[in-house]
PyMOL CGO cylinders between C-alpha atoms (Angstrom):
from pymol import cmd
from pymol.cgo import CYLINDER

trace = [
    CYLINDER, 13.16, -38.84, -41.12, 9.29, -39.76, -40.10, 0.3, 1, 1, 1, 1, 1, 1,
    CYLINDER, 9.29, -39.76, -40.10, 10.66, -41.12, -36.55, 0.3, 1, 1, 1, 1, 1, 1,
    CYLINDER, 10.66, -41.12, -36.55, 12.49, -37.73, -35.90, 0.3, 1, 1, 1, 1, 1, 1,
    CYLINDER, 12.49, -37.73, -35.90, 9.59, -35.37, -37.48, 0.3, 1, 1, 1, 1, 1, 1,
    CYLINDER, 9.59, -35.37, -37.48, 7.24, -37.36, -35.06, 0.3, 1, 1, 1, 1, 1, 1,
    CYLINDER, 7.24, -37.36, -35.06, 9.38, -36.99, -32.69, 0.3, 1, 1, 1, 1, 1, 1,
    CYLINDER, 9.38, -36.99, -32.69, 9.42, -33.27, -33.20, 0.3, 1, 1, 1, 1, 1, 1,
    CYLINDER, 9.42, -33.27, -33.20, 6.02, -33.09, -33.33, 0.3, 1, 1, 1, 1, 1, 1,
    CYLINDER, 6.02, -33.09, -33.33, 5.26, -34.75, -29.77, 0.3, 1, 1, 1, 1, 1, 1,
    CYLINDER, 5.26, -34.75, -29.77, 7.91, -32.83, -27.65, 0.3, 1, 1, 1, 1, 1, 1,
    CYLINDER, 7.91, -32.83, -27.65, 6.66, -29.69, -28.88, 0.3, 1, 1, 1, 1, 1, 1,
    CYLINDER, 6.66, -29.69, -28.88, 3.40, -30.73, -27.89, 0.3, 1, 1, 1, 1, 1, 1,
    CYLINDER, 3.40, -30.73, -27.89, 4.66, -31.91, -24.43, 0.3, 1, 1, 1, 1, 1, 1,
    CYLINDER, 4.66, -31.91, -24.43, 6.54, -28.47, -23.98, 0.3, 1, 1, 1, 1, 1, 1,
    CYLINDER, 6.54, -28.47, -23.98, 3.37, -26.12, -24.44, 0.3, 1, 1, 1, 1, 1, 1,
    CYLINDER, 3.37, -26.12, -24.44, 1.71, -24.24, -21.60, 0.3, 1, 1, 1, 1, 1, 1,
    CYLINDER, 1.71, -24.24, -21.60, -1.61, -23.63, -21.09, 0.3, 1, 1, 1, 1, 1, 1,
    CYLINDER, -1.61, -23.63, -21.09, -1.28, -19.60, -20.69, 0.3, 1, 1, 1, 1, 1, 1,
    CYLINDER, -1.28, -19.60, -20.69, -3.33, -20.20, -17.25, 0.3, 1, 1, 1, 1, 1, 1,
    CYLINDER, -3.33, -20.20, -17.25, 0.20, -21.97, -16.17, 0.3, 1, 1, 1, 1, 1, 1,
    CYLINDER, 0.20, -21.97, -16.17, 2.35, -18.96, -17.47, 0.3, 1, 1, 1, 1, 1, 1,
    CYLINDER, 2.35, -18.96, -17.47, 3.76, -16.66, -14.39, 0.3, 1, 1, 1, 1, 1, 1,
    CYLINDER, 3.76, -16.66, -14.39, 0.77, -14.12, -14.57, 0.3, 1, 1, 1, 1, 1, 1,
    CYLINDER, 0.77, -14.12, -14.57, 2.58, -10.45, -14.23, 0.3, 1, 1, 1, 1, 1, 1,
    CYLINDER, 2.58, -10.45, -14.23, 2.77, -9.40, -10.08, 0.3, 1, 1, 1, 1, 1, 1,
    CYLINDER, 2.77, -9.40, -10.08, 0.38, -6.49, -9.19, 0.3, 1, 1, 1, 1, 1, 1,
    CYLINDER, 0.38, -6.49, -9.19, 1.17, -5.22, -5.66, 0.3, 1, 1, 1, 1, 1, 1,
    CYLINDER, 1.17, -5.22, -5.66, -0.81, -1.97, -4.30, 0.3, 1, 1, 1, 1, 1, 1,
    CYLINDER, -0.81, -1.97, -4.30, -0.55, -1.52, -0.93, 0.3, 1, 1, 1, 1, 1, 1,
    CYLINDER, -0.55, -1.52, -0.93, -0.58, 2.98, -0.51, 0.3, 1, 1, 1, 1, 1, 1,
    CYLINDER, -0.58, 2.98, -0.51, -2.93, 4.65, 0.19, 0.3, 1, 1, 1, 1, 1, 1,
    CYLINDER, -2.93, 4.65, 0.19, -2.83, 8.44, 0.42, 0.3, 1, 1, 1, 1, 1, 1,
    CYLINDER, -2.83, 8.44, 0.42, -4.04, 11.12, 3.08, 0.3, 1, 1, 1, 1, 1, 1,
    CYLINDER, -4.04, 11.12, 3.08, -4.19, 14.68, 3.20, 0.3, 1, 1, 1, 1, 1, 1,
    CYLINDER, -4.19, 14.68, 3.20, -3.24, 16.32, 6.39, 0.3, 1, 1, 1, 1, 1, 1,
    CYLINDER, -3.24, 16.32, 6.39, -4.54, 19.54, 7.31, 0.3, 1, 1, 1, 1, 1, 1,
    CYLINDER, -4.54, 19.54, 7.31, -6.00, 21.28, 10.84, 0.3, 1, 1, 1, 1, 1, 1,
    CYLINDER, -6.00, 21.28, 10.84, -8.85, 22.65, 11.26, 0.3, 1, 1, 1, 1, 1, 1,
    CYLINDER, -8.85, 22.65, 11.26, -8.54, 25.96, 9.75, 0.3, 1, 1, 1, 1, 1, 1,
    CYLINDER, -8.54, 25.96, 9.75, -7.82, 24.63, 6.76, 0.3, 1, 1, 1, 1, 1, 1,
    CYLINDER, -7.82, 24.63, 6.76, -4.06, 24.47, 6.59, 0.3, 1, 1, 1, 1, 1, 1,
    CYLINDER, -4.06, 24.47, 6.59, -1.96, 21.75, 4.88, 0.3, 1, 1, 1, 1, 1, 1,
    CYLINDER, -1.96, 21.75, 4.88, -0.01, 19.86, 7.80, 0.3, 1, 1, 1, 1, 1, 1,
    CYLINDER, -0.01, 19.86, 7.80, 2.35, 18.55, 5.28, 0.3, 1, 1, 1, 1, 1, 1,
    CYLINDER, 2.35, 18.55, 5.28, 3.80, 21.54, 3.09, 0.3, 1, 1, 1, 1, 1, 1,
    CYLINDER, 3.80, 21.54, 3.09, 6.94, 22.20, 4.24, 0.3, 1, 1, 1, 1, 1, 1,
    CYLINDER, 6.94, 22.20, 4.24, 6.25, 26.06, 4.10, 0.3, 1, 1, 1, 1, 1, 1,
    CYLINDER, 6.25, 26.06, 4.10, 3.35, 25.59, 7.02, 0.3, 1, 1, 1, 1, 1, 1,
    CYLINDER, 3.35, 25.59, 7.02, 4.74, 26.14, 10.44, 0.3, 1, 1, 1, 1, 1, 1,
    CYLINDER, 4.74, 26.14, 10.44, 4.90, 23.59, 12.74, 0.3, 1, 1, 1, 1, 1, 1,
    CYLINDER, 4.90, 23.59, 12.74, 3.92, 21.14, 9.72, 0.3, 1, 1, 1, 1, 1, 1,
    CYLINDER, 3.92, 21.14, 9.72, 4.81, 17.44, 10.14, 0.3, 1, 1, 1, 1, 1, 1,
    CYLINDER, 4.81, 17.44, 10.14, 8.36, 17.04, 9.43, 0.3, 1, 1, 1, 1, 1, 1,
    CYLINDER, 8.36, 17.04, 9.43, 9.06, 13.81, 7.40, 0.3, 1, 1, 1, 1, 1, 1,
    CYLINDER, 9.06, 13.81, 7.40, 11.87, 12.91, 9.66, 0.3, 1, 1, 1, 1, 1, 1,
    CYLINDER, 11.87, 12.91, 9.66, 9.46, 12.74, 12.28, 0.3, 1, 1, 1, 1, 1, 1,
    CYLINDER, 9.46, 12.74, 12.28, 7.14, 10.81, 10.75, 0.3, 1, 1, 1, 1, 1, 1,
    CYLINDER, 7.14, 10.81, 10.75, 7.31, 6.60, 11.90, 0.3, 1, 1, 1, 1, 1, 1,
    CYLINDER, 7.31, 6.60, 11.90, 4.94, 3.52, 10.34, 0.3, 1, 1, 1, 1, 1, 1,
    CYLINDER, 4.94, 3.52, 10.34, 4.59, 0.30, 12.65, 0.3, 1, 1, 1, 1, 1, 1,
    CYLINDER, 4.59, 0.30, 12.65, 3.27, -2.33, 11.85, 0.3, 1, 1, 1, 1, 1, 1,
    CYLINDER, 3.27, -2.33, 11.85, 1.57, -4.70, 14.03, 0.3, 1, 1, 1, 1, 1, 1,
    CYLINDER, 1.57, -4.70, 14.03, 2.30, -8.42, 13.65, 0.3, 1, 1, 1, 1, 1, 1,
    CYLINDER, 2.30, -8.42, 13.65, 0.95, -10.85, 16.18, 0.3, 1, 1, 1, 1, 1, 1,
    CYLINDER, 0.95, -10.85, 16.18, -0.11, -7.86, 19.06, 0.3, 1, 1, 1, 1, 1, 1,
    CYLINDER, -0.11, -7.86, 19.06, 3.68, -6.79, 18.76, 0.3, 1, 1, 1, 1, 1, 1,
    CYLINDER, 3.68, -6.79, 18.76, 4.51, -2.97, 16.74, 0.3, 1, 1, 1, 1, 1, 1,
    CYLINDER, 4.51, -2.97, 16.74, 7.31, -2.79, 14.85, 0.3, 1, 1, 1, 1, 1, 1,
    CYLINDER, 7.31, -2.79, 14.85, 9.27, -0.02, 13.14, 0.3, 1, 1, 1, 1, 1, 1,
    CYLINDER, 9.27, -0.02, 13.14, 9.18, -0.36, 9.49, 0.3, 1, 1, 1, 1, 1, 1,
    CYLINDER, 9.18, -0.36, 9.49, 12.47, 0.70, 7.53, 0.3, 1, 1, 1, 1, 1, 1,
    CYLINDER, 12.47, 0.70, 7.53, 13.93, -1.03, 4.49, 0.3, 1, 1, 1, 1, 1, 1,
    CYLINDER, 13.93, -1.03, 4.49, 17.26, 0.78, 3.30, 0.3, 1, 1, 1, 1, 1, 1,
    CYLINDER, 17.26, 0.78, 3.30, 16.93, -1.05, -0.12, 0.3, 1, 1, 1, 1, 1, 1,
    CYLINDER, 16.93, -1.05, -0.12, 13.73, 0.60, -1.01, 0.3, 1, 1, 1, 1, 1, 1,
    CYLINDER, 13.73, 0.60, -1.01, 13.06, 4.05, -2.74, 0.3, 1, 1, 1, 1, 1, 1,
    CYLINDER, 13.06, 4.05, -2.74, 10.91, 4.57, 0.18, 0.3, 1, 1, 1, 1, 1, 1,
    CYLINDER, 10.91, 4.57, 0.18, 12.40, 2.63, 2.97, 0.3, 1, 1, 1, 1, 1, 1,
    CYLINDER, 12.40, 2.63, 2.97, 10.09, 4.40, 5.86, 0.3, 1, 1, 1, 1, 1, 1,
    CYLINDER, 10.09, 4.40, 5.86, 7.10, 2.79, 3.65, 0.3, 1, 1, 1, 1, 1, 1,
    CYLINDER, 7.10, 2.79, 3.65, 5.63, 6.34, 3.19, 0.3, 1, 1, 1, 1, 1, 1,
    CYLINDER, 5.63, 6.34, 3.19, 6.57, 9.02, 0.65, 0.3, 1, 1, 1, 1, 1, 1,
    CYLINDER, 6.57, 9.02, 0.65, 5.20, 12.92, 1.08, 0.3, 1, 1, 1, 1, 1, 1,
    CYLINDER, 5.20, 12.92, 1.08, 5.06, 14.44, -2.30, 0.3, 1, 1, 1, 1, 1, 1,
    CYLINDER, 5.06, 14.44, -2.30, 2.80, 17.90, -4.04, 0.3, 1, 1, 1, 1, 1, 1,
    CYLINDER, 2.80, 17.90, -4.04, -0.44, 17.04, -5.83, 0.3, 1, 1, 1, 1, 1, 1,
    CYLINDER, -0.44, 17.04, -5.83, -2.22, 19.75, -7.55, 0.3, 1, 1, 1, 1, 1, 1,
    CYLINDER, -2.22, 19.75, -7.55, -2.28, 21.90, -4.89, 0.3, 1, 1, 1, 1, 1, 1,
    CYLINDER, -2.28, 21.90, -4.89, -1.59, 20.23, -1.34, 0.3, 1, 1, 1, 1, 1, 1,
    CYLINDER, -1.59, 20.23, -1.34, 0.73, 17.66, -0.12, 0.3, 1, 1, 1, 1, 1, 1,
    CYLINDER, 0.73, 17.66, -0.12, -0.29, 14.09, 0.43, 0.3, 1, 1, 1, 1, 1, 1,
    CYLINDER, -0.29, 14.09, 0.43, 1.54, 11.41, 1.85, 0.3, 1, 1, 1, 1, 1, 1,
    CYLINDER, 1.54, 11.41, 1.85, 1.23, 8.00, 0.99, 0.3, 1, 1, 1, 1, 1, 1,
    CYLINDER, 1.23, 8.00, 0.99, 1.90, 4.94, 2.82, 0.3, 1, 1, 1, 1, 1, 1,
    CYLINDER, 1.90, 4.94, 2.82, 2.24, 1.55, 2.14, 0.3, 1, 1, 1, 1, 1, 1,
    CYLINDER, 2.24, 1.55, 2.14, -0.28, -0.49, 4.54, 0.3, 1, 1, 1, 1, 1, 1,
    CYLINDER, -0.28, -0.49, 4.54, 1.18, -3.39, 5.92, 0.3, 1, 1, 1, 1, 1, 1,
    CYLINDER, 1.18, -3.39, 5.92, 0.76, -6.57, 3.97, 0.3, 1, 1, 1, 1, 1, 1,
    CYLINDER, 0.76, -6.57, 3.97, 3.61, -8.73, 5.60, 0.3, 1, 1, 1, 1, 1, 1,
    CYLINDER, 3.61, -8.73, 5.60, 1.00, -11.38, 6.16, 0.3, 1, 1, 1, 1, 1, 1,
    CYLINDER, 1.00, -11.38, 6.16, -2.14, -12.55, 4.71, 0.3, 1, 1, 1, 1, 1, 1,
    CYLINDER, -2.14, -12.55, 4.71, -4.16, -11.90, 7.56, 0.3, 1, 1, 1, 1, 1, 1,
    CYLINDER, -4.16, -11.90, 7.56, -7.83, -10.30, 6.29, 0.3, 1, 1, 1, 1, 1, 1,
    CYLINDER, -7.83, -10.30, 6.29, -7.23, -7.12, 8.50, 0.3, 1, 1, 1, 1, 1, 1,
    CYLINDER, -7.23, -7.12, 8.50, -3.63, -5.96, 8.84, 0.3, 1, 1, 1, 1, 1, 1,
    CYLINDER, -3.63, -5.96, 8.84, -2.84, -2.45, 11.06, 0.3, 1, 1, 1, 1, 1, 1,
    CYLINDER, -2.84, -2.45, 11.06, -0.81, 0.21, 10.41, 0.3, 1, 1, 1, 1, 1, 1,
    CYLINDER, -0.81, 0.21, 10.41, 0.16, 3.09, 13.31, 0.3, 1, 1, 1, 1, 1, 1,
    CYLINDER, 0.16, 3.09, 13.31, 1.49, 6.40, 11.83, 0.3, 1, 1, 1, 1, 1, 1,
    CYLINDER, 1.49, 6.40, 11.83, 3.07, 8.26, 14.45, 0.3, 1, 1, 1, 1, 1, 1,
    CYLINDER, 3.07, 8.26, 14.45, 3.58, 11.69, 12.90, 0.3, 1, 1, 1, 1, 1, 1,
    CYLINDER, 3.58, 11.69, 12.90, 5.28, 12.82, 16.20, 0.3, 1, 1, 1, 1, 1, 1,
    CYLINDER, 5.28, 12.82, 16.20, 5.96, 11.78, 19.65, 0.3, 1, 1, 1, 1, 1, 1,
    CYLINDER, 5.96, 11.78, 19.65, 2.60, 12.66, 20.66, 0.3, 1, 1, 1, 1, 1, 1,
    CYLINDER, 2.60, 12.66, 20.66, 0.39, 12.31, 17.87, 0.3, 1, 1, 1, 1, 1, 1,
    CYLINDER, 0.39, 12.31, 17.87, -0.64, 8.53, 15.99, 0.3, 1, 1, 1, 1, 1, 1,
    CYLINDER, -0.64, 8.53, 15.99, -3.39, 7.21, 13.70, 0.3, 1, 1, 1, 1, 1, 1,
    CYLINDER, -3.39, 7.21, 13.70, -4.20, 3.21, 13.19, 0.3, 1, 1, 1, 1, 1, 1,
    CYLINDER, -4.20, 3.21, 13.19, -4.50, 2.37, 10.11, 0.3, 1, 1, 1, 1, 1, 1,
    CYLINDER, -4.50, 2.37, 10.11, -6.59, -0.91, 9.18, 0.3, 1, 1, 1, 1, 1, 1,
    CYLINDER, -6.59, -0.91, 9.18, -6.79, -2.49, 6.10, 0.3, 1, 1, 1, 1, 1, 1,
    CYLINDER, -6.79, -2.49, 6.10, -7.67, -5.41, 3.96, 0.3, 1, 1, 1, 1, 1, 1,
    CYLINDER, -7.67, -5.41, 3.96, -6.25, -7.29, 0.97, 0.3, 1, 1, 1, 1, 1, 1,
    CYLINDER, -6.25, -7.29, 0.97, -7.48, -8.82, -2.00, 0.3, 1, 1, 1, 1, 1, 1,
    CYLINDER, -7.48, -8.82, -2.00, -5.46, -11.56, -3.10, 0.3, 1, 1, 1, 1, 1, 1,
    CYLINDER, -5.46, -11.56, -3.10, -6.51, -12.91, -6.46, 0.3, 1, 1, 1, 1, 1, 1,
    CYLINDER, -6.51, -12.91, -6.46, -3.64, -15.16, -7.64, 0.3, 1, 1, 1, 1, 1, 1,
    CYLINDER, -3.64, -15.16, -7.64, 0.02, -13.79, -8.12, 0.3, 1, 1, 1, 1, 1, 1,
    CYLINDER, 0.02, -13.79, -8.12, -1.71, -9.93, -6.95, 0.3, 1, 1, 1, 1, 1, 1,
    CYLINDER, -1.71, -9.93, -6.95, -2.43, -7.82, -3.24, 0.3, 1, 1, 1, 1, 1, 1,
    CYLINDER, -2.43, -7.82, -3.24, -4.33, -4.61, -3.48, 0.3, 1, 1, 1, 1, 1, 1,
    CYLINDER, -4.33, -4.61, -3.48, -6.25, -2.48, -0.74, 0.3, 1, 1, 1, 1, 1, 1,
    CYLINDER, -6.25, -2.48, -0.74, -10.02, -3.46, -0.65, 0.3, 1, 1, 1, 1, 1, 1,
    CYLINDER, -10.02, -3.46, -0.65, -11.01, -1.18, 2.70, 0.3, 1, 1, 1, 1, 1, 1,
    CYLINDER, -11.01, -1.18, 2.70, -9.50, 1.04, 4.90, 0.3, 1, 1, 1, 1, 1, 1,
    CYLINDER, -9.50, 1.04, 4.90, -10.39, 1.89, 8.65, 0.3, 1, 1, 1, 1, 1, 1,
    CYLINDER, -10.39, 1.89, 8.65, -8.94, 4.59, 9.98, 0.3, 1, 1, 1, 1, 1, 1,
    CYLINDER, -8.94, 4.59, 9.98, -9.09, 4.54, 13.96, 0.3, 1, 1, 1, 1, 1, 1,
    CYLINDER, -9.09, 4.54, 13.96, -11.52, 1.95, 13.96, 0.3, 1, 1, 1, 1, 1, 1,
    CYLINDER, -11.52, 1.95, 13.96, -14.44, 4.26, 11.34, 0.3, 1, 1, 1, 1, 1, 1,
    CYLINDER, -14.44, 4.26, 11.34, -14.34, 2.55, 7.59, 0.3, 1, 1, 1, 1, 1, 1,
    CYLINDER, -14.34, 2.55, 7.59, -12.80, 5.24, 5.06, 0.3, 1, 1, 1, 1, 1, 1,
    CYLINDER, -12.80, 5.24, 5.06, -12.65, 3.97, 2.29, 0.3, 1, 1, 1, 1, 1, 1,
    CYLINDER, -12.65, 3.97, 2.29, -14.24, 0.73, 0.18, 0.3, 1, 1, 1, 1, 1, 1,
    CYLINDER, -14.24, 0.73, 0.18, -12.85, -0.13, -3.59, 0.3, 1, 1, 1, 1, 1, 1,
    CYLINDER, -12.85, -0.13, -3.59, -15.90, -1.35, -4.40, 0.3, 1, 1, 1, 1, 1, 1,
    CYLINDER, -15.90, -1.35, -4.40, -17.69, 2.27, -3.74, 0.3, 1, 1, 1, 1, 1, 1,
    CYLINDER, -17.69, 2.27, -3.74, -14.66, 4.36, -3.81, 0.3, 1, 1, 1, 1, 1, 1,
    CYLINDER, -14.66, 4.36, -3.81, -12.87, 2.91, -6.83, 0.3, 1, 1, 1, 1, 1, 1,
    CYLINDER, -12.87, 2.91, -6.83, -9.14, 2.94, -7.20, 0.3, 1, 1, 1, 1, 1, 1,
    CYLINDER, -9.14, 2.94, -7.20, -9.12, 6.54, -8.34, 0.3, 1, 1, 1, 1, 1, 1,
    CYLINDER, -9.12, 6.54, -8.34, -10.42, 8.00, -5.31, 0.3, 1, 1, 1, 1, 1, 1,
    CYLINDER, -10.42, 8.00, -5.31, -7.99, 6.13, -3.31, 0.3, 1, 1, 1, 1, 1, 1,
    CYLINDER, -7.99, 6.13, -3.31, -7.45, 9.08, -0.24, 0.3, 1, 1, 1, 1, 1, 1,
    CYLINDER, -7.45, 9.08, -0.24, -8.69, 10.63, 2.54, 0.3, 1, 1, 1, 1, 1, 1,
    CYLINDER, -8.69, 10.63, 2.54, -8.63, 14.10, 3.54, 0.3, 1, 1, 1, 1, 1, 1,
    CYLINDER, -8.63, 14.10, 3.54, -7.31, 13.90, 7.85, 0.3, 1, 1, 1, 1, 1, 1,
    CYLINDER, -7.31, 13.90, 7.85, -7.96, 16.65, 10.37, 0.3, 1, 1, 1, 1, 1, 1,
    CYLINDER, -7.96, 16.65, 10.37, -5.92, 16.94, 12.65, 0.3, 1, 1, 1, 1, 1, 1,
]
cmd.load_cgo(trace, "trace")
């Protein structure tokens, strides 16, 4: 009875984690939101504008290694990577930067027509298991830092 009590005793011991070695929970932010109005003042996104920008139109590259490429995954909720939806009182729409690599800068283009696209640049923090925008660079002039900004400020109001 001692041998198998030991016994107990030391493979329970053996079988505990440190909780540094448990899987940590996965934190992924990659959106940020923008705004889109002109320069009277008039939201570019509400449907009820004319000539707003119609979400069908609307296209995210990303560029990996100097080459664009189309972004659409059908399994998402989003599978564009962008979602336009009311806040308050104007339309945003928010789009998830690329993040498909872990280069320190990563660029996004947002073509909201044929004629009309924004670059998007962006870095990552990458603290263990977790990604999350740190700054954003919107054809080439910093926007946005997290570290001035904070996470609830995380937009920028476009004129187009």
């Amino acid at each position: 009875m001692k041998r198998l009590i030991l016994f107990l005793a030391i493979a329970s011991m053996i079988a505990c984690n440190k909780s540094d070695d448990l899987n940590p929970a996965v934190f992924v932010d990659t959106g940020f939101e923008f705004l889109v109005f002109n320069s009277q003042d008039v939201d570019l996104l509400d449907p009820a504008t004319p000539n707003h920008y119609e979400e069908d139109d609307i296209k995210l590259f990303y560029e990996i290694d100097g080459e664009l490429t189309e972004v659409y995954d059908a399994h998402l909720d989003y599978p564009k990577h962008f979602k336009i939806f009311k806040h308050e009182n104007e339309y945003r729409i928010r789009v998830f930067l690329n993040d498909s690599d872990a280069s320190d800068e990563t660029i996004t283009h947002i073509q909201w027509n044929e004629d009309d696209t924004d670059v998007v640049k962006a870095s990552f923090k990458r603290p263990k298991s977790n990604v999350f925008v740190n700054k954003v660079w919107l054809n080439d002039t910093q926007i946005w830092d997290f570290t001035v900004d904070g996470h609830d400020n995380k937009f920028f109001k476009l004129i187009k």
